[in-house]
C-alpha positions as CSV (number, residue, x, y, z in Angstrom):
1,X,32.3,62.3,81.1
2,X,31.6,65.0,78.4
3,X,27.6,64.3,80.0
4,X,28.7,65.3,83.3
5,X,31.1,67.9,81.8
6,X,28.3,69.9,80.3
7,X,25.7,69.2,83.3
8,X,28.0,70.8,85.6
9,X,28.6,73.8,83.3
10,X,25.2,75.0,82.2
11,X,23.4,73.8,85.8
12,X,25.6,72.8,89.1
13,X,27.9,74.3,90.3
14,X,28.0,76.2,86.8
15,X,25.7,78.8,85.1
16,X,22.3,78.7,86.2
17,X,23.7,77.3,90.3
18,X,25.8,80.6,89.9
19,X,23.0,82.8,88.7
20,X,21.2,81.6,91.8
21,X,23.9,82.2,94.2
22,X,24.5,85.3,93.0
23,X,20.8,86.5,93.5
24,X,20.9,85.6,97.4
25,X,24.5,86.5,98.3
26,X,23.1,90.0,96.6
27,X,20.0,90.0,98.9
28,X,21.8,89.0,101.5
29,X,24.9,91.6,101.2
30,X,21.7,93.8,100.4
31,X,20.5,93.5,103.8
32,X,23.5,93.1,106.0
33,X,24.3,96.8,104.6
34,X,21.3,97.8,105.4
35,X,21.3,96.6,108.8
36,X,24.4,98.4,109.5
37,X,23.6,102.0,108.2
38,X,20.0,101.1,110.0
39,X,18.0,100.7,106.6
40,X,15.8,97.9,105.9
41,X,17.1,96.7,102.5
42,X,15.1,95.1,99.6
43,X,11.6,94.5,100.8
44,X,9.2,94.5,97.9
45,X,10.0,91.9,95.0
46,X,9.7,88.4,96.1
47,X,9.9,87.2,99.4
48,X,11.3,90.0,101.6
49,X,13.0,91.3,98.9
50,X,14.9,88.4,98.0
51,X,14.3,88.9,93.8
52,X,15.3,92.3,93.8
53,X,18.9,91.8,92.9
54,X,17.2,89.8,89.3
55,X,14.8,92.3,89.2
56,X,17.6,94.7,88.6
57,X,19.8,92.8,86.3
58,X,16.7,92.2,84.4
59,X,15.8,96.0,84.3
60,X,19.2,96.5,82.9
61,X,19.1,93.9,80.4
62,X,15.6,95.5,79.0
63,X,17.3,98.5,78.6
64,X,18.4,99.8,75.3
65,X,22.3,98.9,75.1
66,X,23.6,102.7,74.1
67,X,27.1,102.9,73.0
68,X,29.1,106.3,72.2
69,X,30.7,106.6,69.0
70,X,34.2,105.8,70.2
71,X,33.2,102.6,71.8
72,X,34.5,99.4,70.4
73,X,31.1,97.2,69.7
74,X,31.4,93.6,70.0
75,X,34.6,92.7,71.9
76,X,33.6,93.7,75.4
77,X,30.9,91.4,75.1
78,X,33.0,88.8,74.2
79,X,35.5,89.3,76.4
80,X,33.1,89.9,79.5
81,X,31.7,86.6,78.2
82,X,34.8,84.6,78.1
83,X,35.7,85.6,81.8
84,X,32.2,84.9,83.3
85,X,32.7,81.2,81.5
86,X,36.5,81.1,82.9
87,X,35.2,81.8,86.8
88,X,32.5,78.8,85.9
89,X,35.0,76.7,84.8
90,X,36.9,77.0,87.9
91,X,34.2,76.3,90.2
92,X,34.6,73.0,88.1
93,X,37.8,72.4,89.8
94,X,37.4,72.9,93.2
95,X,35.4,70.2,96.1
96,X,31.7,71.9,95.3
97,X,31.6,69.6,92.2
98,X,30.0,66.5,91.7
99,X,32.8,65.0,89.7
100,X,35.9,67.8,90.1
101,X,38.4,68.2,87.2
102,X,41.6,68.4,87.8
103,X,45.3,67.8,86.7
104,X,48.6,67.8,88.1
105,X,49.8,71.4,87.7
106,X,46.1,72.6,87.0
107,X,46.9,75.6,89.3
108,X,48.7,77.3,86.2
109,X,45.5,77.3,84.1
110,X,42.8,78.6,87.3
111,X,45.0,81.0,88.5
112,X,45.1,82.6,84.9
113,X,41.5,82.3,84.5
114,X,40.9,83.7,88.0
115,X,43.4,86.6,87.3
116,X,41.9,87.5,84.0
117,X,38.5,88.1,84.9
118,X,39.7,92.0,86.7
119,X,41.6,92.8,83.5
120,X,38.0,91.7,81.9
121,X,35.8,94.3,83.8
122,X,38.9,97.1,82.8
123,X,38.6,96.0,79.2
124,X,35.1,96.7,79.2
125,X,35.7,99.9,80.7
126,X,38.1,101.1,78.1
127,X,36.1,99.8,75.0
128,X,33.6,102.9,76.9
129,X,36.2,105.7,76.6
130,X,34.9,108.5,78.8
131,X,37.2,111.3,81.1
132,X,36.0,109.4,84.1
133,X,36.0,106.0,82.9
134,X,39.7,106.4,81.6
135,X,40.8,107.8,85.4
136,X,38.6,104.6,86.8
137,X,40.7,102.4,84.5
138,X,43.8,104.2,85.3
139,X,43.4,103.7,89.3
140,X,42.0,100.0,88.3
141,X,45.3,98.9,86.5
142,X,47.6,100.4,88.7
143,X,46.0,98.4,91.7
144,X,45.5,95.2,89.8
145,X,49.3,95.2,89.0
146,X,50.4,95.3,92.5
147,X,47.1,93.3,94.2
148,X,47.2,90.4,91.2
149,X,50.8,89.2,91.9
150,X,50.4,89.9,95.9
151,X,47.4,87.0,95.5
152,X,49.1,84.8,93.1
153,X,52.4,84.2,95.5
154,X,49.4,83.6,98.4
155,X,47.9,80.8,96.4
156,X,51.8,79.3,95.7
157,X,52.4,78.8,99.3
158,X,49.5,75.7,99.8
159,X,50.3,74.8,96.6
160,X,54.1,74.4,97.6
161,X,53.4,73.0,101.2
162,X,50.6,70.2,99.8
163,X,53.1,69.2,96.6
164,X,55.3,68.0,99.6
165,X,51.6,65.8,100.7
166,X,50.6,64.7,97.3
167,X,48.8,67.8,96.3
168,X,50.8,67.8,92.4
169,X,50.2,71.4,92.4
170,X,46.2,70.7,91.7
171,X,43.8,73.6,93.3
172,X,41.6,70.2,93.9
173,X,44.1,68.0,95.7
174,X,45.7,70.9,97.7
175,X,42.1,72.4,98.9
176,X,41.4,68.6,100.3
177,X,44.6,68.6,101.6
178,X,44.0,72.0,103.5
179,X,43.7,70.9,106.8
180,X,46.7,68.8,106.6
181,X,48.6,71.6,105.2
182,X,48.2,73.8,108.8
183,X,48.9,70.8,110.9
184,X,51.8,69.6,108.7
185,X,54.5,71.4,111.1
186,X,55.1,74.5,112.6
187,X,57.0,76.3,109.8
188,X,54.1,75.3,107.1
189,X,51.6,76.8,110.0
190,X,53.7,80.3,110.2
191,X,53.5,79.8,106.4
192,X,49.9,79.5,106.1
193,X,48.9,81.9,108.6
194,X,51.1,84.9,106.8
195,X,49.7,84.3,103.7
196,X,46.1,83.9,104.9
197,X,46.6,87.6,106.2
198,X,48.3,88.8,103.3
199,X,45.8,86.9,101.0
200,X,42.8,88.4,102.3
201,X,44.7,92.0,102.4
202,X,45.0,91.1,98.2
203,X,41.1,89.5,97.5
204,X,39.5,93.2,99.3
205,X,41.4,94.7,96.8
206,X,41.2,92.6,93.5
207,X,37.4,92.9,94.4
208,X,37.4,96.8,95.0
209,X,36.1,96.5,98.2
210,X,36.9,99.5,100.3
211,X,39.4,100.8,101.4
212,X,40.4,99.7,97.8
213,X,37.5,100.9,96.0
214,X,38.9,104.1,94.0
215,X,38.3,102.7,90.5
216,X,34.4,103.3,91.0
217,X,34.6,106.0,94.1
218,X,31.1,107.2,93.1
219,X,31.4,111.0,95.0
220,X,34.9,111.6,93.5
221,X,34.5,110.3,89.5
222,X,31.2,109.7,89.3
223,X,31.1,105.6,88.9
224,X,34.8,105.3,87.4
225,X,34.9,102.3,85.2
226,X,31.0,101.7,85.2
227,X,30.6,105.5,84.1
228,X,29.9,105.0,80.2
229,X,28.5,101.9,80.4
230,X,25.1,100.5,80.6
231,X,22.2,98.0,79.4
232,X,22.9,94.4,79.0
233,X,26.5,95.8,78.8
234,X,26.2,96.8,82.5
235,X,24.3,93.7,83.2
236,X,27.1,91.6,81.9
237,X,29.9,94.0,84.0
238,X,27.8,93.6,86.9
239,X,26.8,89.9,86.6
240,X,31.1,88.9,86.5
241,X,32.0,91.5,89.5
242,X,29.6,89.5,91.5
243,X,30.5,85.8,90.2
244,X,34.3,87.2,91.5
245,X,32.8,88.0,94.7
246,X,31.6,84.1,94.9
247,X,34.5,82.8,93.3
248,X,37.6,84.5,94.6
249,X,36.4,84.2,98.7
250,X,35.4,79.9,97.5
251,X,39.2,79.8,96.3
252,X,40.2,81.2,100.0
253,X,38.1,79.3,101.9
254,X,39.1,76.0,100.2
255,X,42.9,76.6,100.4
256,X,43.3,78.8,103.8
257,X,40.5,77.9,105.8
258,X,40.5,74.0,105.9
259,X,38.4,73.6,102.8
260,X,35.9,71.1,103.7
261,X,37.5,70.4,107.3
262,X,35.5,69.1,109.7
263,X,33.5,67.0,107.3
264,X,35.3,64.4,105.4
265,X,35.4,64.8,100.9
266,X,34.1,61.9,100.8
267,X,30.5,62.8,102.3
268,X,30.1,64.6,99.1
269,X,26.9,66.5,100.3
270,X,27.8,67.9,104.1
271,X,31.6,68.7,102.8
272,X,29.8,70.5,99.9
273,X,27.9,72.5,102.1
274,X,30.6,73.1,104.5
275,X,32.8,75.3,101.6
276,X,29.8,76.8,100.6
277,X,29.2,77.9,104.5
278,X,32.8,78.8,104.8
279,X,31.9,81.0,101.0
280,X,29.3,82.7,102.7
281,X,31.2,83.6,106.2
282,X,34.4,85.1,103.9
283,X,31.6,87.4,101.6
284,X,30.1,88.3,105.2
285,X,33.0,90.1,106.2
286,X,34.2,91.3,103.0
287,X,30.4,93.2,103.1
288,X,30.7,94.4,106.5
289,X,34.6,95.9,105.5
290,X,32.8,97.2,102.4
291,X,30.4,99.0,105.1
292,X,33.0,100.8,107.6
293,X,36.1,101.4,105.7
294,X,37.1,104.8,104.4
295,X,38.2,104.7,100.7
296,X,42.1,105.2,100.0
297,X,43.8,107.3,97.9
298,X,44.7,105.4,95.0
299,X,48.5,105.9,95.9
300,X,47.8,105.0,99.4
301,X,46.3,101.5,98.0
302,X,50.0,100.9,96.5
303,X,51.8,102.1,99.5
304,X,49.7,99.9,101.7
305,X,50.0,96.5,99.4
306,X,53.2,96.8,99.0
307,X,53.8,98.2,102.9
308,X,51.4,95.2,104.3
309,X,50.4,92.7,101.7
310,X,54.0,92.0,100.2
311,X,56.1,91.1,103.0
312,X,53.9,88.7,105.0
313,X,53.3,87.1,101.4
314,X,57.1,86.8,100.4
315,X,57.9,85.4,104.0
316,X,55.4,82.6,103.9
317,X,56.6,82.1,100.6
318,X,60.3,81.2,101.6
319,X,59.0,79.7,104.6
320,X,57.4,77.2,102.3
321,X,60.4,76.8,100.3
322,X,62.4,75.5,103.4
């Protein structure tokens, strides 16, 4: 058990797995931009281009690590550290793994660990105090305290509706249960569907993706909370926004999109490649949104959570409860 434990960690679907998927869903977000604004994306290291995404984390982690002398030294590696391991850990819990963990109730502890990794990437913005970093951090906290809750009460509703079906309140048991969960009736169907809107409404903007991009909003603060950092400090920052960009659209693909539907959990293999598809078509549209969306004003990204996210979210909420 502890064998497998630590297997899954360091090589699938933990660290190293990760490091890999992050290199192509990189190129490939690379190259789908490029394709729209009629560019031809990375082309010269590796294989059309396909290294140039480590190419780049490793020209940042040769760089010298420069710090002002207000920055705090060690904790924002730390902490940056602790959340990259936390989004690894609950890759752990969901159908990709070989040998899943999970626990009744185990819904409490991922949704923290999933939640904490935004308030990671502010933290190490703050420990880099800077005029434009603290405005990036500013606009980043005031969206992550309306988007965070708006996703949590989309992640309660399959949780609620798959308790009734054996799901124990396990992010496991409930994404296996997915499909099951939309065909269970046609109140937990109304239910699903409103939070699947609202839920995606909340990931584009827990990720920064535009419209809900203001904390970086490169023409109007230079690069917001990224401003005064750089390095292996940058590499770090960069490496855990793109693990969330793997890990938050895996979570909604397993519990709003029929998980490993049509293939059955038990063909480990086909169902495994299934969610990762499923991965891949959610982080296809977040990219193309990412591509034609204006950026909001950072009071027009509350106005619109609360205006559009919220009360889909809370309906499919008390629909559930029925």
């Amino acid at each position: 058990m502890i064998l497998d434990l630590i297997v899954q960690a360091l090589l699938y679907p933990g660290l190293l797995f990760t490091i890999v998927f992050i290199i192509f869903t990189q190129w490939y977000a690379r190259k789908l931009s490029a394709r729209i604004q009629y560019r031809r994306g990375p082309i010269h290291a590796g294989p059309a281009g396909f290294l140039h995404p480590l190419a780049d984390l490793l020209k940042l982690v040769a760089k010298r690590d420069m710090v002002n002398k207000y920055s705090l030294n060690v904790s924002p590696v730390i902490v940056i550290s602790l959340a990259i391991g936390f989004l690894i850990l609950v890759q752990l819990a969901l159908p990709v793994a070989y040998k899943p963990l999970y626990a009744r109730y185990d819904s409490l502890a991922i949704l923290y660990f999933m939640l904490i990794a935004p308030f990671a990437i502010a933290y190490l913005a703050a420990a880099h105090p800077n005029p434009y970093t603290s405005i990036g951090v500013a606009r980043f906290l005031a969206q992550l305290v309306v988007a965070e809750p708006l996703f949590a009460i989309t992640v309660i509703t399959p949780l609620i509706i798959g308790a009734r079906l054996g799901g124990e309140y396990s992010i496991y048991l409930t994404s296996i249960l997915s499909p099951k969960i939309w065909s269970s009736g046609l109140t937990s169907f109304i239910a699903m569907l409103l939070s699947a809107i609202a839920g995606f409404i909340a990931l584009l903007a827990v990720l920064m993706v535009k419209p809900f991009d203001t904390p970086e909003a490169e023409s109007e603060i230079y690069w917001g909370v990224f401003t005064e950092v750089g390095g292996s400090r940058l590499a770090l920052g960069f490496f855990l926004k793109f693990a969330e960009r793997i890990v938050f659209p895996m979570l909604y693909a397993c519990l709003f999109l029929g998980c490993t539907w049509p293939v059955e959990p038990s063909n480990w293999l086909l169902s495994t490649i299934v969610v990762y598809l499923k991965t891949l078509l959610v982080f296809t549209v977040l990219t193309i949104i990412d591509n034609v969306m204006p950026r909001y004003k950072p009071e027009q990204v509350v106005v619109f959570l609360l205006k559009y996210g919220y009360p889909p979210a809370l309906l499919g909420l008390l629909l559930a409860l029925v």
